[in-house]
Backbone as XML, in Angstrom:
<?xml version="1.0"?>
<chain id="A" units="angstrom">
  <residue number="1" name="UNK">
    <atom name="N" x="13.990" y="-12.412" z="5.717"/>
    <atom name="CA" x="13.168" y="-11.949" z="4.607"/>
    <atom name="C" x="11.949" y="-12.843" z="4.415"/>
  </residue>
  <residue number="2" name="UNK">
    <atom name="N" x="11.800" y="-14.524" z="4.353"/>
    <atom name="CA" x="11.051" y="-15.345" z="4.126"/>
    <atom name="C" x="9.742" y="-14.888" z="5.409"/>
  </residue>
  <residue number="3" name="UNK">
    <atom name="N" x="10.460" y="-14.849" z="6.792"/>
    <atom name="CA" x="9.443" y="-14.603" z="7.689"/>
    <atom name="C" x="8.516" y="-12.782" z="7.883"/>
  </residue>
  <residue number="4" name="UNK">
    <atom name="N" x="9.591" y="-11.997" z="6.883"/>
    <atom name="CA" x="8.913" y="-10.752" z="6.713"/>
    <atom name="C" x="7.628" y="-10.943" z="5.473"/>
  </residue>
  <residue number="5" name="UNK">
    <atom name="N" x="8.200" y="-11.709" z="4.473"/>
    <atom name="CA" x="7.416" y="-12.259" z="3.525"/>
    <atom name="C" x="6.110" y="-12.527" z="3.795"/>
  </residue>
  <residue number="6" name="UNK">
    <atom name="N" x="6.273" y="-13.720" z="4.961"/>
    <atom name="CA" x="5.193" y="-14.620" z="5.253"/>
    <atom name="C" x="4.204" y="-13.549" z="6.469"/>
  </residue>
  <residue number="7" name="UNK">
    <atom name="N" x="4.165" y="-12.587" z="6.964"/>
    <atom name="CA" x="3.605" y="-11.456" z="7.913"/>
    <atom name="C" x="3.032" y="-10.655" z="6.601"/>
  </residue>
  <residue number="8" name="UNK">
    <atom name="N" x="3.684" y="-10.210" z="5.508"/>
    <atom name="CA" x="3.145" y="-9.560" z="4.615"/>
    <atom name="C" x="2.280" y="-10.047" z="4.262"/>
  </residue>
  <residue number="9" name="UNK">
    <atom name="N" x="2.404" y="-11.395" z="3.887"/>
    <atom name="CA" x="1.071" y="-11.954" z="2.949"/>
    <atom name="C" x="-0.260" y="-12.152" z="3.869"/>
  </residue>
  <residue number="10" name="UNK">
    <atom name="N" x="-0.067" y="-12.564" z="5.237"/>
    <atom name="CA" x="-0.817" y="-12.595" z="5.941"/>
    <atom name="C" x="-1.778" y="-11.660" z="6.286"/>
  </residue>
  <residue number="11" name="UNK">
    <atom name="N" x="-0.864" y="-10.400" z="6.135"/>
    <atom name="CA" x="-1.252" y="-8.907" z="6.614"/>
    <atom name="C" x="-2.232" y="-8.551" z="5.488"/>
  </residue>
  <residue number="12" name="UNK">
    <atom name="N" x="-1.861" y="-9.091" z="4.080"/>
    <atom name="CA" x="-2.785" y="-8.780" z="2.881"/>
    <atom name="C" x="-3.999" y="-9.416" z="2.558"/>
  </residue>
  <residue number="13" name="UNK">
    <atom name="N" x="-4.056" y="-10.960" z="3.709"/>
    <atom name="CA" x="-5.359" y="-11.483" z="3.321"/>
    <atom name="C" x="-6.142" y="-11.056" z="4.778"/>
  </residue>
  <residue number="14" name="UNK">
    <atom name="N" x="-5.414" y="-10.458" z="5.838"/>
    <atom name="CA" x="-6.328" y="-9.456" z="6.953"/>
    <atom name="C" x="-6.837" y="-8.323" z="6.240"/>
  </residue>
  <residue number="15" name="UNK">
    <atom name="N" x="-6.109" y="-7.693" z="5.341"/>
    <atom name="CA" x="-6.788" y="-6.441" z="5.062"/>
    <atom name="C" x="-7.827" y="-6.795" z="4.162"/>
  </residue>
  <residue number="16" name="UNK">
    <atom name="N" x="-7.910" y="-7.964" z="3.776"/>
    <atom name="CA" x="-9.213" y="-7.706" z="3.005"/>
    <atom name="C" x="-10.892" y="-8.273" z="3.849"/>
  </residue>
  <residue number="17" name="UNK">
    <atom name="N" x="-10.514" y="-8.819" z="5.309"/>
    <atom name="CA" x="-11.312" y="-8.668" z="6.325"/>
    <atom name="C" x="-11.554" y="-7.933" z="7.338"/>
  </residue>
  <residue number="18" name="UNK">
    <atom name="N" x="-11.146" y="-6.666" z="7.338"/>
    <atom name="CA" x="-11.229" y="-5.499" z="8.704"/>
    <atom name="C" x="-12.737" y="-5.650" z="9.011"/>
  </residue>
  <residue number="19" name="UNK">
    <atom name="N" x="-12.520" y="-4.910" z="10.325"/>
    <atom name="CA" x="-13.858" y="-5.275" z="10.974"/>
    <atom name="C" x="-14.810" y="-4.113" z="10.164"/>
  </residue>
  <residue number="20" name="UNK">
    <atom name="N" x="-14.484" y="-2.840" z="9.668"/>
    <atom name="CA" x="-14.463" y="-1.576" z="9.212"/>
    <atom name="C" x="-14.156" y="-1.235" z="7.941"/>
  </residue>
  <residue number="21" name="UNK">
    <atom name="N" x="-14.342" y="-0.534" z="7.102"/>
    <atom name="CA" x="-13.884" y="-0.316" z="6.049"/>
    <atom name="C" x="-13.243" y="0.877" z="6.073"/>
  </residue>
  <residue number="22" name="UNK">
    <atom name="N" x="-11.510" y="0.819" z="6.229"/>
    <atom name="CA" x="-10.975" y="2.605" z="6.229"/>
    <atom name="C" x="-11.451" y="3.541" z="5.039"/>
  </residue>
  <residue number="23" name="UNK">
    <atom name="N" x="-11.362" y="4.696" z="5.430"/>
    <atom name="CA" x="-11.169" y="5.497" z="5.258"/>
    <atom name="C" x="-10.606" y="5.750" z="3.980"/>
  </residue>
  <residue number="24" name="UNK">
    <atom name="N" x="-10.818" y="6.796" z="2.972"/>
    <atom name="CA" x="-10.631" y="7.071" z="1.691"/>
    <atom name="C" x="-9.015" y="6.824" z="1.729"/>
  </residue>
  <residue number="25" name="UNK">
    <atom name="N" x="-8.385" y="8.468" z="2.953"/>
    <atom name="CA" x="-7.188" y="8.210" z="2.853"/>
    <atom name="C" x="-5.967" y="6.666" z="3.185"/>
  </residue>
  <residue number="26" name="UNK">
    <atom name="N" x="-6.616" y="5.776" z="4.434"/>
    <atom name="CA" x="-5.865" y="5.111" z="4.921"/>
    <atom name="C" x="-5.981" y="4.133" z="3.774"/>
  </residue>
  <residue number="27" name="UNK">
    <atom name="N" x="-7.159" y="3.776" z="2.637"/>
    <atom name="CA" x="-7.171" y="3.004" z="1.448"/>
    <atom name="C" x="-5.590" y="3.084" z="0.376"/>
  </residue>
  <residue number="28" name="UNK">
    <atom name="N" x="-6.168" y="4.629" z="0.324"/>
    <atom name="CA" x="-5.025" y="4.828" z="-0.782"/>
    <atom name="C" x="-3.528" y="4.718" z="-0.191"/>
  </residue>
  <residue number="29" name="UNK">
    <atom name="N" x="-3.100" y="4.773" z="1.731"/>
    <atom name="CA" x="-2.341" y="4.460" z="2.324"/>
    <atom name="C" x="-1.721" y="3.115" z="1.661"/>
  </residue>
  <residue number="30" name="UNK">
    <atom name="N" x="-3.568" y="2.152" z="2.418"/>
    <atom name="CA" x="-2.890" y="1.100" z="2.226"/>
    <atom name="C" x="-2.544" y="0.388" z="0.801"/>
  </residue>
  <residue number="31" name="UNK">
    <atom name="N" x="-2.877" y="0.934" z="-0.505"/>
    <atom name="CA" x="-2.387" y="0.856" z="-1.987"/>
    <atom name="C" x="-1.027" y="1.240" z="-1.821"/>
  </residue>
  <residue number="32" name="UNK">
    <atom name="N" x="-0.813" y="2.358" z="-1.686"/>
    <atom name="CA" x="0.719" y="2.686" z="-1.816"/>
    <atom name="C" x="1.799" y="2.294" z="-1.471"/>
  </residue>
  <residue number="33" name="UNK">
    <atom name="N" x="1.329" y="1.407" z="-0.399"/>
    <atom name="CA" x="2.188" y="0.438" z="0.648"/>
    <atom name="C" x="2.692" y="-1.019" z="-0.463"/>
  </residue>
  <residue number="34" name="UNK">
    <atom name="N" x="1.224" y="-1.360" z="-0.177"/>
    <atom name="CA" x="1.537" y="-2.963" z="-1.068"/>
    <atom name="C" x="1.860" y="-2.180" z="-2.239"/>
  </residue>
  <residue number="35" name="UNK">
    <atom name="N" x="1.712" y="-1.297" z="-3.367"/>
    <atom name="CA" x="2.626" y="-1.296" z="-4.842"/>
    <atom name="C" x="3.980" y="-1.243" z="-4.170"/>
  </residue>
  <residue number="36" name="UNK">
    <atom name="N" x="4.207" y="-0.420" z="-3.653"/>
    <atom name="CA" x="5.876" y="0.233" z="-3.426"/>
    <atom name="C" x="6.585" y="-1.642" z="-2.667"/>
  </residue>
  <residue number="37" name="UNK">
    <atom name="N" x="5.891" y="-2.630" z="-1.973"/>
    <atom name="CA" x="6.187" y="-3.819" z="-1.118"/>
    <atom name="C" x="6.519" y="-4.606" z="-2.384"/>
  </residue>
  <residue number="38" name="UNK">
    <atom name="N" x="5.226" y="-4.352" z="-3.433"/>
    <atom name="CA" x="5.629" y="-5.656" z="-4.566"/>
    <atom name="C" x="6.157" y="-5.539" z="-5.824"/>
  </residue>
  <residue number="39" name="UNK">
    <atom name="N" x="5.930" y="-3.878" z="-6.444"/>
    <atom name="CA" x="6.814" y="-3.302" z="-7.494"/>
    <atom name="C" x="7.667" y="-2.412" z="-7.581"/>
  </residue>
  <residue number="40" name="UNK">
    <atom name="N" x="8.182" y="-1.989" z="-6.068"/>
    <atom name="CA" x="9.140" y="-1.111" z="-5.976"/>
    <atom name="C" x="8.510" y="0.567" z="-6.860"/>
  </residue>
  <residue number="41" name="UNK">
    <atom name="N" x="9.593" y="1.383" z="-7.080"/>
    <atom name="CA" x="9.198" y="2.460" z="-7.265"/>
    <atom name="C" x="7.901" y="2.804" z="-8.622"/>
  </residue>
  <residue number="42" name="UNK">
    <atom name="N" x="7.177" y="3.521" z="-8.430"/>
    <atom name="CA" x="6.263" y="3.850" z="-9.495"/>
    <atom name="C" x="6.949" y="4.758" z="-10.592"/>
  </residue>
  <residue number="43" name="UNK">
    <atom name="N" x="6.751" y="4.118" z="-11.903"/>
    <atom name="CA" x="7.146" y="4.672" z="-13.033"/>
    <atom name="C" x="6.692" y="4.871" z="-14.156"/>
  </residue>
  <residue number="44" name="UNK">
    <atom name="N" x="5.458" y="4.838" z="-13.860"/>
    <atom name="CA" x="4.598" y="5.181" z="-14.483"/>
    <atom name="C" x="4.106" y="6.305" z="-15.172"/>
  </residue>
  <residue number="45" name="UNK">
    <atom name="N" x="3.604" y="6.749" z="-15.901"/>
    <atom name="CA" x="2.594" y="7.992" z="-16.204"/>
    <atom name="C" x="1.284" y="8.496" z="-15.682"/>
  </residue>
  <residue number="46" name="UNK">
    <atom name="N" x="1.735" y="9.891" z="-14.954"/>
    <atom name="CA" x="0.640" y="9.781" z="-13.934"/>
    <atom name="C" x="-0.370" y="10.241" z="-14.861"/>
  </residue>
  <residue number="47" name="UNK">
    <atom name="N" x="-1.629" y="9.362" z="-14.144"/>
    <atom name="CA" x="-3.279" y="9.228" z="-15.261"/>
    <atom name="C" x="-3.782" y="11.089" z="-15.602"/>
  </residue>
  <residue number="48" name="UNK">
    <atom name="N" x="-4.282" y="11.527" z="-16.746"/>
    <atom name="CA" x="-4.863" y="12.490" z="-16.411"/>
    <atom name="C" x="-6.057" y="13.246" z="-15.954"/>
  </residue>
  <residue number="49" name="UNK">
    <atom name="N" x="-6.634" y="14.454" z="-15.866"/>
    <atom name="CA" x="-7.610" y="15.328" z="-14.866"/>
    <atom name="C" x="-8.087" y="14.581" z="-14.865"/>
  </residue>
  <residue number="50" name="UNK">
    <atom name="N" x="-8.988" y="13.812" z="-15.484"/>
    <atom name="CA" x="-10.990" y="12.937" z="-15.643"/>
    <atom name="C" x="-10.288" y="11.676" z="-14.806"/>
  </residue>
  <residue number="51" name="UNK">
    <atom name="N" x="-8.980" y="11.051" z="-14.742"/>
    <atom name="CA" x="-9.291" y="9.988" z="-13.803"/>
    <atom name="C" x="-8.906" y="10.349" z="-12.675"/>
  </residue>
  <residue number="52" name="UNK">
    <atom name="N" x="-9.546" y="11.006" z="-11.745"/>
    <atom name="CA" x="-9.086" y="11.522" z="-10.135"/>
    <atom name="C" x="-9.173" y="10.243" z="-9.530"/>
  </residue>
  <residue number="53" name="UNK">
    <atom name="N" x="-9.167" y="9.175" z="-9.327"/>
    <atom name="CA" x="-9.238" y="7.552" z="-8.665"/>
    <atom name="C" x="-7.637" y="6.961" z="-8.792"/>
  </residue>
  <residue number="54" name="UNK">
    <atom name="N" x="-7.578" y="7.559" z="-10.545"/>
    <atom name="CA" x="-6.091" y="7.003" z="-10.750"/>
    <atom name="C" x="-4.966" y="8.093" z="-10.349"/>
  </residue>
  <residue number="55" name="UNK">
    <atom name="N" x="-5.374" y="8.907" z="-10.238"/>
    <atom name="CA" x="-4.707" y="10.443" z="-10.026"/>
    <atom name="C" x="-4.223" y="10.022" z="-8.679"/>
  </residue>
  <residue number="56" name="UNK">
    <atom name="N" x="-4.728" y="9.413" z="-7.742"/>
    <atom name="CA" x="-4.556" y="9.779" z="-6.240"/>
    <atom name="C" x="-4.086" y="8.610" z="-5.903"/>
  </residue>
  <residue number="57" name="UNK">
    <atom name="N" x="-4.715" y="7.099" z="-6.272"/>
    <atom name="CA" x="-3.567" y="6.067" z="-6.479"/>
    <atom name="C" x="-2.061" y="6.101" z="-6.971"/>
  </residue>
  <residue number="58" name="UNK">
    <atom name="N" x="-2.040" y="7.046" z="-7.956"/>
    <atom name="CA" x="-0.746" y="7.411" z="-8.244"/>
    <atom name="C" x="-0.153" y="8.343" z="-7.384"/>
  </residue>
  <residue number="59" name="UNK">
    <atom name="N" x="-0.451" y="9.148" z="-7.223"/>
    <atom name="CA" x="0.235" y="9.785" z="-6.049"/>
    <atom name="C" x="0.500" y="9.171" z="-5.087"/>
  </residue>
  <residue number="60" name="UNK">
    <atom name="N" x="-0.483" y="8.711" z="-3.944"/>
    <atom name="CA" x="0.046" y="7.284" z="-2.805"/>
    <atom name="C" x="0.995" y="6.807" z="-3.353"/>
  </residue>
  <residue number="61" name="UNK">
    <atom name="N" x="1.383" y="5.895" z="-4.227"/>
    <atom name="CA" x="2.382" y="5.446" z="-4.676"/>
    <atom name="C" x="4.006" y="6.456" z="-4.374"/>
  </residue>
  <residue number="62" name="UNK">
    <atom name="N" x="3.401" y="6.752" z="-5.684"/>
    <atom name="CA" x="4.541" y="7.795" z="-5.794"/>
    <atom name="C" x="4.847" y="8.642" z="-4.469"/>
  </residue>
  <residue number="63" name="UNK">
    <atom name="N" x="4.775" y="8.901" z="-3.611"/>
    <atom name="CA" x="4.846" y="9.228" z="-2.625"/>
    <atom name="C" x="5.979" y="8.609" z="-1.515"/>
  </residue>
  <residue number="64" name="UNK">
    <atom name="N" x="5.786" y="7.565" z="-2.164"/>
    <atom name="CA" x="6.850" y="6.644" z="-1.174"/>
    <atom name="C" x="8.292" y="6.017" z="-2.206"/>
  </residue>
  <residue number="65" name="UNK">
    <atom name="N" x="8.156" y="6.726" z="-2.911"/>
    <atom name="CA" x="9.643" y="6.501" z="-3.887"/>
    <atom name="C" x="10.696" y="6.482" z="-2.848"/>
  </residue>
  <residue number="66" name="UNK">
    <atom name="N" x="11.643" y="5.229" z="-3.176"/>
    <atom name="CA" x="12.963" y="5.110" z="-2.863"/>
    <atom name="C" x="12.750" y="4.435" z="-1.353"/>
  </residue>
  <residue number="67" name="UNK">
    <atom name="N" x="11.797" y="4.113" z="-0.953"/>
    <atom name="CA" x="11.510" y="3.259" z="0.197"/>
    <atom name="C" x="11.756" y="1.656" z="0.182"/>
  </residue>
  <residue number="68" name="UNK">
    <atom name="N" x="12.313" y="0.770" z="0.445"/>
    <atom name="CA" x="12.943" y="-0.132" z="-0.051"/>
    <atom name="C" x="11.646" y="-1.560" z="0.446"/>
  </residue>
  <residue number="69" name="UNK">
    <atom name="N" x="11.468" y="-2.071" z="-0.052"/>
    <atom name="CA" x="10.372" y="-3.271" z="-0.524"/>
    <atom name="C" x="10.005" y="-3.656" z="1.335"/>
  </residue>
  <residue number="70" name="UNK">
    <atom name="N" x="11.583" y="-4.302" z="1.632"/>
    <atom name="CA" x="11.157" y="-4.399" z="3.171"/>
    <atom name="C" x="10.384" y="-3.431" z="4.314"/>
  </residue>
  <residue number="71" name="UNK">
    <atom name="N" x="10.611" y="-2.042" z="3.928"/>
    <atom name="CA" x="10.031" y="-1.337" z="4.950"/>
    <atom name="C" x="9.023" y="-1.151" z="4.415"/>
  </residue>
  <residue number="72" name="UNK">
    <atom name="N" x="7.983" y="-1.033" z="3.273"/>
    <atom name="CA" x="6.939" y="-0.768" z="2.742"/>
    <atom name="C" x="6.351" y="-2.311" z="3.469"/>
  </residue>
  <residue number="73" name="UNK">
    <atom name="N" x="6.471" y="-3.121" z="3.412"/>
    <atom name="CA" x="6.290" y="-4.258" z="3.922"/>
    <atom name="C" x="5.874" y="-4.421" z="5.271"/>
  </residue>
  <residue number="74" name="UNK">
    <atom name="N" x="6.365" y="-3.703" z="6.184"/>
    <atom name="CA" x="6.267" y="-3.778" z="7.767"/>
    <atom name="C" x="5.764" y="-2.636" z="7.786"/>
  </residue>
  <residue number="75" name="UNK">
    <atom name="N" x="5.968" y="-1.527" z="7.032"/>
    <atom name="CA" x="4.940" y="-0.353" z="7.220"/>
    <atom name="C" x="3.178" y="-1.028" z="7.100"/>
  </residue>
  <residue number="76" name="UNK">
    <atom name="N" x="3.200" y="-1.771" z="6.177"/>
    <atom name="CA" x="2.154" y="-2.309" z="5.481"/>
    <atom name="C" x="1.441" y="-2.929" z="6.716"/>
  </residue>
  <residue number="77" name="UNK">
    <atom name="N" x="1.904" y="-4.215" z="6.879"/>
    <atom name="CA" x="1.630" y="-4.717" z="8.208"/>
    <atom name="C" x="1.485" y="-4.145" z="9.634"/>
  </residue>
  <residue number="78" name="UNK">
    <atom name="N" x="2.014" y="-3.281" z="10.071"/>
    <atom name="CA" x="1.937" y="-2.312" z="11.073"/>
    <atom name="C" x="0.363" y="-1.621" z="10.538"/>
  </residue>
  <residue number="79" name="UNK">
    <atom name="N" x="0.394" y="-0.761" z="9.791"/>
    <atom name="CA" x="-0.892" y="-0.537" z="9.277"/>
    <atom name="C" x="-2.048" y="-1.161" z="9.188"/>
  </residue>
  <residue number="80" name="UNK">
    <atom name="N" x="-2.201" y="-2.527" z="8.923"/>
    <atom name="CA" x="-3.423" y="-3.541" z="8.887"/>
    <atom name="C" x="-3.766" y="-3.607" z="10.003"/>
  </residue>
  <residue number="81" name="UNK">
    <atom name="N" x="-2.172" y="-4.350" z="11.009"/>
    <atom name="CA" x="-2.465" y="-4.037" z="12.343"/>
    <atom name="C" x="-3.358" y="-3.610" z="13.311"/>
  </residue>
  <residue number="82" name="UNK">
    <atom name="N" x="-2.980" y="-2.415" z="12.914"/>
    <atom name="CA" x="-3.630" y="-1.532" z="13.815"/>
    <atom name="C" x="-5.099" y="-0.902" z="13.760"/>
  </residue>
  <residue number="83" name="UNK">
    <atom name="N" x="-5.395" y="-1.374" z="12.316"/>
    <atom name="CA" x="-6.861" y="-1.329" z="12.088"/>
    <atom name="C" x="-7.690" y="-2.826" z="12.031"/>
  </residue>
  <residue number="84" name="UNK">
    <atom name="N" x="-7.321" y="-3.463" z="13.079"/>
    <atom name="CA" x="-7.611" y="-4.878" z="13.289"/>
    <atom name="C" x="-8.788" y="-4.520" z="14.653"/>
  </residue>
</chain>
């Protein structure tokens, strides 16, 4: 867990240097990843019509309910990855 830990965090200070800036969708990908990695399921209230930014952040999220911290984690990293 410590060494999945330590790839995550790593993976989170790569993503904020890509060579590129993804893509609308692979953004809100990569949001949904790290919430679901560091707060587990979303339980929130999803935002309404006028905030479409929070609308679709929430959805990414929510999307990945019941996915357990570790695999959001290596999903996460696999993802940065590959846009390296």
């Amino acid at each position: 867990m410590a060494n999945l830990k330590a790839s995550f965090d790593a993976a989170v200070a790569a993503s904020k240097e890509l060579p590129e800036k993804p893509d609308n969708q692979t953004l809100l990908q990569i949001y949904g990843l790290y919430k679901q990695a560091t707060e587990g399921d979303n339980g929130g209230k999803r935002p309404g019509f006028t905030d479409m930014v929070g609308r679709m952040k929430f959805d990414a999220w929510a999307g990945l309910k019941g996915k357990s911290a570790d695999e959001a984690m290596q999903e996460y990293i696999d993802l940065i990855e590959s846009l390296k």
